[in-house]
C-alpha positions in Angstrom: -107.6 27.1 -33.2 -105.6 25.0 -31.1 -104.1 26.2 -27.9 -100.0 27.4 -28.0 -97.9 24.8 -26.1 -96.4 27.1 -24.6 -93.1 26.5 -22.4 -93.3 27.0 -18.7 -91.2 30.0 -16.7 -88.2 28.1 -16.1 -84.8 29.9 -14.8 -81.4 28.2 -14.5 -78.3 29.0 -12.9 -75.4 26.9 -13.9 -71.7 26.2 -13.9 -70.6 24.7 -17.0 -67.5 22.6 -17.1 -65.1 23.6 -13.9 -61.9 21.5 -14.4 -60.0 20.3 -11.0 -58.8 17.4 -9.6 -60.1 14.6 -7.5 -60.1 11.0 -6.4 -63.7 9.4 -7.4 -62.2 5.8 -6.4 -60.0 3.8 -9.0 -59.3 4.4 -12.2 -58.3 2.9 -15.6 -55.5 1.3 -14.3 -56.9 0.6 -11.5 -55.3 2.9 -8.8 -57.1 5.0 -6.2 -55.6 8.4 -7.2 -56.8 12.2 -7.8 -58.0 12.2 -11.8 -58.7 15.1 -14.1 -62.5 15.5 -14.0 -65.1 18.4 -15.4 -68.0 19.5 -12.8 -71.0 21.6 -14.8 -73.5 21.8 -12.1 -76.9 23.5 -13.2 -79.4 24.7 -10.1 -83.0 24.5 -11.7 -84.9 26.9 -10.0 -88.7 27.7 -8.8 -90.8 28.7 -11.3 -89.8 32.7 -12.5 -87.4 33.1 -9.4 -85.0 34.9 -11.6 -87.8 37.4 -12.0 -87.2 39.9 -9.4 -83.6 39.8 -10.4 -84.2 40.3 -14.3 -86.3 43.9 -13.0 -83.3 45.3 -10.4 -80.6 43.8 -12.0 -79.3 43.1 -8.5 -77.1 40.2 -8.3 -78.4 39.9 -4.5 -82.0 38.7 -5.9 -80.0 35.9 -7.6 -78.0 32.4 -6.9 -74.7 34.0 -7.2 -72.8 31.6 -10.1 -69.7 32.6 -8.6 -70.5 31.4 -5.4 -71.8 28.2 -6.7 -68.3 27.7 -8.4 -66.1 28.9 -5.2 -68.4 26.4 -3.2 -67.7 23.5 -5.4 -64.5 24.5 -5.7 -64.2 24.2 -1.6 -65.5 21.1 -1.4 -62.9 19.0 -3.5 -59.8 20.8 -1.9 -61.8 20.2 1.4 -61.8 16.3 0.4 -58.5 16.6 -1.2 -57.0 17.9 2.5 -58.3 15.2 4.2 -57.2 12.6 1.9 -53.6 13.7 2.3 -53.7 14.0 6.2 -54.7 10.4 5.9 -58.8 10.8 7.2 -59.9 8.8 4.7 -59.3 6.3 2.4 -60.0 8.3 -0.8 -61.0 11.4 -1.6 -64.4 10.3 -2.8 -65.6 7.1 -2.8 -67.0 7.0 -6.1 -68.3 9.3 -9.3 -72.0 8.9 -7.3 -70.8 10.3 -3.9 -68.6 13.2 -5.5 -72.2 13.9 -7.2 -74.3 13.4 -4.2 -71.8 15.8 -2.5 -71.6 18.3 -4.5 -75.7 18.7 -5.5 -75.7 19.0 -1.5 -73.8 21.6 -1.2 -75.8 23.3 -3.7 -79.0 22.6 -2.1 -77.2 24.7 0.8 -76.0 27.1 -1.2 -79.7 28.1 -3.0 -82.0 27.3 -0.2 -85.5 27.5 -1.3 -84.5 28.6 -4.9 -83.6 25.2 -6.1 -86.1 22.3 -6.9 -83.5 20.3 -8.2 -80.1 20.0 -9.1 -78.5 18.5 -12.0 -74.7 17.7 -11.8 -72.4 16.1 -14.9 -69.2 15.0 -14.1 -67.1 14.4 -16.5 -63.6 11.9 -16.6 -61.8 12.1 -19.7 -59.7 9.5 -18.7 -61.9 6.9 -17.3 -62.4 4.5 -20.4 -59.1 4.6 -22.7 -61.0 3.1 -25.6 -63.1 6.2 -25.8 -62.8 9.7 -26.1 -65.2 10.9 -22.9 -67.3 9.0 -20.2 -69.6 11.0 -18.3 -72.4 10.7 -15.2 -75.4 13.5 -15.9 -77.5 13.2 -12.4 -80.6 15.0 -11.3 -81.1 15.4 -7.8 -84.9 16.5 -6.8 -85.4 18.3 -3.2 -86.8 16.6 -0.2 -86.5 15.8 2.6 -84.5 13.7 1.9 -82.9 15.0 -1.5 -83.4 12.2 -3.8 -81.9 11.1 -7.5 -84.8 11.5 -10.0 -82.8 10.3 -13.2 -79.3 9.1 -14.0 -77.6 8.7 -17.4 -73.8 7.4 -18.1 -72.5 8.3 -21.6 -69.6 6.5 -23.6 -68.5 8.2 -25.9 -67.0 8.3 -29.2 -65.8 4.6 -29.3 -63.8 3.6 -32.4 -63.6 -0.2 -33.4 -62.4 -1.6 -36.6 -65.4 -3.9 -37.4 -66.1 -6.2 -40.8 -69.5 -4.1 -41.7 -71.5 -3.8 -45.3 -73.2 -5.6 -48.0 -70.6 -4.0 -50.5 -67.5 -6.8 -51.5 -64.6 -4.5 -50.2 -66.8 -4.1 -47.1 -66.5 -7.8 -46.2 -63.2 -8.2 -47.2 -61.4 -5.2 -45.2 -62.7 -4.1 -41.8 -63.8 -0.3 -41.1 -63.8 2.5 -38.5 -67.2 2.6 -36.6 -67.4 5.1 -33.9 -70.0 4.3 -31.2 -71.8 6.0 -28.8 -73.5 4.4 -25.5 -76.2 6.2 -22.9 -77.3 4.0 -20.1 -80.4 5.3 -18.6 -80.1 3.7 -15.2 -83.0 2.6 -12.8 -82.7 5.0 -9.8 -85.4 3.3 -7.6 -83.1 0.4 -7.6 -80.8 2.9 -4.9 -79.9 0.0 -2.8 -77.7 -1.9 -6.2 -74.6 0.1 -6.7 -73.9 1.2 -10.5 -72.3 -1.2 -12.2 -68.2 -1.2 -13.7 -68.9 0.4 -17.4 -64.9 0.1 -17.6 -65.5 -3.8 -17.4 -68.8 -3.4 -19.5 -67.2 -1.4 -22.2 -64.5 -4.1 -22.3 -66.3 -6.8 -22.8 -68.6 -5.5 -25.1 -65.7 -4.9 -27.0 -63.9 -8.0 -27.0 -67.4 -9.9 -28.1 -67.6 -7.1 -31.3 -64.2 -7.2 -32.6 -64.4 -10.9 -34.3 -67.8 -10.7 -35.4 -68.8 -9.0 -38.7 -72.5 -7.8 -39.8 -74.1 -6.4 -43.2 -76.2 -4.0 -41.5 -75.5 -1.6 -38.4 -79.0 -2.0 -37.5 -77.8 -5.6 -36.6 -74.9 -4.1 -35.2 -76.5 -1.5 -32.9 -79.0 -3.4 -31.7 -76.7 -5.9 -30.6 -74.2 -3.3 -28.5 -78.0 -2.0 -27.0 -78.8 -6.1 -26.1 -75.3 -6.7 -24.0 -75.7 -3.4 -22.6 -79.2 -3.5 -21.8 -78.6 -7.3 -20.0 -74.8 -6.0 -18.4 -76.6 -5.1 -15.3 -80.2 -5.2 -13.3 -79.5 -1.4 -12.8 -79.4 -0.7 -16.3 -83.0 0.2 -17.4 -82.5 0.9 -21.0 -79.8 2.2 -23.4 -79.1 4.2 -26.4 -76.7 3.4 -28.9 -75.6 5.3 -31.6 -73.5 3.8 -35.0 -71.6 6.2 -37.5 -69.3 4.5 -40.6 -66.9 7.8 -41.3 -66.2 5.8 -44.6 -69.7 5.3 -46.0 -70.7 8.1 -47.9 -68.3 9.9 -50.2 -69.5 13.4 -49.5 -71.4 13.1 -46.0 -68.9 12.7 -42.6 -70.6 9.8 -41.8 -74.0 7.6 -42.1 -75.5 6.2 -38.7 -78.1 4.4 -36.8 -79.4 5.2 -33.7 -81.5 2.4 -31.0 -83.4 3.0 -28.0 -84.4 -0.1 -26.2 -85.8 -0.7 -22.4 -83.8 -4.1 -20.6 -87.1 -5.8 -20.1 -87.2 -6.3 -24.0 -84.4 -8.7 -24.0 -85.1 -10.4 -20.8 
C-alpha cells in the first residue's frame, strides 16, 4: 500500500476582515485621502505551537487574536494621528507599506511563534468598474522579514462584450463578469507594483469594441495584456462567466493560467 499524504501540524491564528479607515496613497479619483479598507491578517505559526494551548486551554500559551486585532487597530490610528498633525504626507504610502507595516507589527506581537505572516487588504473602492480589488501578501521571517508571494485580485468585472457562435449572440452584446489574479514576481523588490487602476482601464477600453466566438479567445486575451502590462507581473489568472448562457446553470465559464514569459 501506498503511504497516507498526510497533512503536516499546521496552527493559525488569524483576524479575518477588520474594517477601518486609512490613507494607502491615492485613490480612484485620484486624491490622497483615508479609504474604507478590510485588514484579515493570518499569523502562520511553528509547527504544533498551538499544542500546549489546545491541553490547558490557557489563552496565555497562545497568540492572543484579540491582541493581534487591538495592535492593528493601533497602528492605523497611530498613522492616522500623524497624518493630521501634518508629519507626513499620507498616512501610508501605499497598499505595500500599510502591509509591510502591519505583518511587522505582527512579527512583534508573536515573537518566535510566527514563521510567516500573511496580510489581505482589501479596498472596495479602489477600481469602480469592479466589485472588490484586493492585495493577499505573505511575509516569511528573517532577518530581514521578507515577501515570499504576492497576488492582486480584480474582481467581479462586468463588461457588455459581443461573445458566441449563436446568431442573437453576434447581433446583441452580453454581460461577462471577469475575474483577474496577478501573481506578481517578488524578487523583482526593487520595481514598484504597477497602477492596476490604469491596467484595468485599459484593458477595458481595448475589450469593449472587439467581439469573439469563444471565451477561450476571450480569456486568453485579458491573461496576454495582463501578463505583458508590467515586468513585475509574473503570471495571471483570468476567469470568464456568461450569466446568460445556460438556461438553468448561473453561468458557464473559462478559467486561464498563463506565466508572462509565454507571450514575450
Amino acid at each position: 500500500m501506498a503511504p497516507l499524504d498526510l497533512p503536516s501540524s499546521t496552527d493559525v491564528v488569524f483576524v479575518d476582515t477588520l474594517r477601518v479607515s486609512a490613507n494607502i496613497g491615492r485613490d480612484w479619483w485620484g486624491k490622497a485621502r483615508a479609504q474604507p479598507i478590510e485588514i484579515t491578517v493570518y499569523l502562520h505559526l511553528e509547527e504544533s505551537y498551538l499544542q500546549t494551548s489546545g491541553k490547558t486551554d490557557n489563552v496565555l500559551d497562545s497568540v492572543h487574536y484579540g491582541h493581534l486585532t487591538k495592535t492593528i487597530s493601533t497602528l492605523i490610528k497611530e498613522r492616522s494621528s500623524e497624518e493630521e498633525a501634518g508629519e507626513r504626507s499620507s498616512g501610508f504610502a501605499d497598499a505595500d507599506d500599510l502591509i509591510q507595516a502591519v505583518s511587522e507589527r505582527a512579527f512583534d506581537l508573536a515573537g518566535d511563534a510566527a514563521s510567516e505572516v500573511r496580510v489581505v487588504l482589501g479596498v472596495p473602492k479602489m477600481i469602480l468598474l469592479a466589485s472588490g480589488f484586493s492585495v493577499d501578501t505573505t511575509i516569511a521571517k528573517g532577518p530581514p522579514h521578507f515577501m515570499s508571494s504576492k497576488n492582486v485580485s480584480v474582481n467581479d468585472i462586468v463588461l457588455p462584450v459581443i461573445i458566441g457562435v449563436n446568431p442573437p449572440e453576434r447581433e446583441e452584446k452580453q454581460r461577462v463578469i471577469i475575474n483577474i489574479t496577478f501573481h506578481e514576481n517578488t524578487e523583482l523588490s526593487q520595481v514598484k507594483s504597477p497602477d492596476y487602476k490604469q491596467i484595468v482601464s485599459g484593458l477595458c477600453k481595448e475589450i469593449e469594441p472587439t467581439s469573439y466566438l469563444t471565451l477561450e479567445k476571450f480569456v486568453m486575451e485579458i491573461v496576454r495584456f495582463c501578463c505583458l502590462s508590467s515586468d513585475k507581473v509574473a503570471g495571471v489568472t483570468a476567469r470568464a462567466q456568461k450569466p446568460s448562457a445556460l438556461s438553468f446553470a448561473q453561468s458557464s465559464g473559462v478559467q486561464i493560467t498563463r506565466t508572462r514569459e509565454i507571450f514575450l
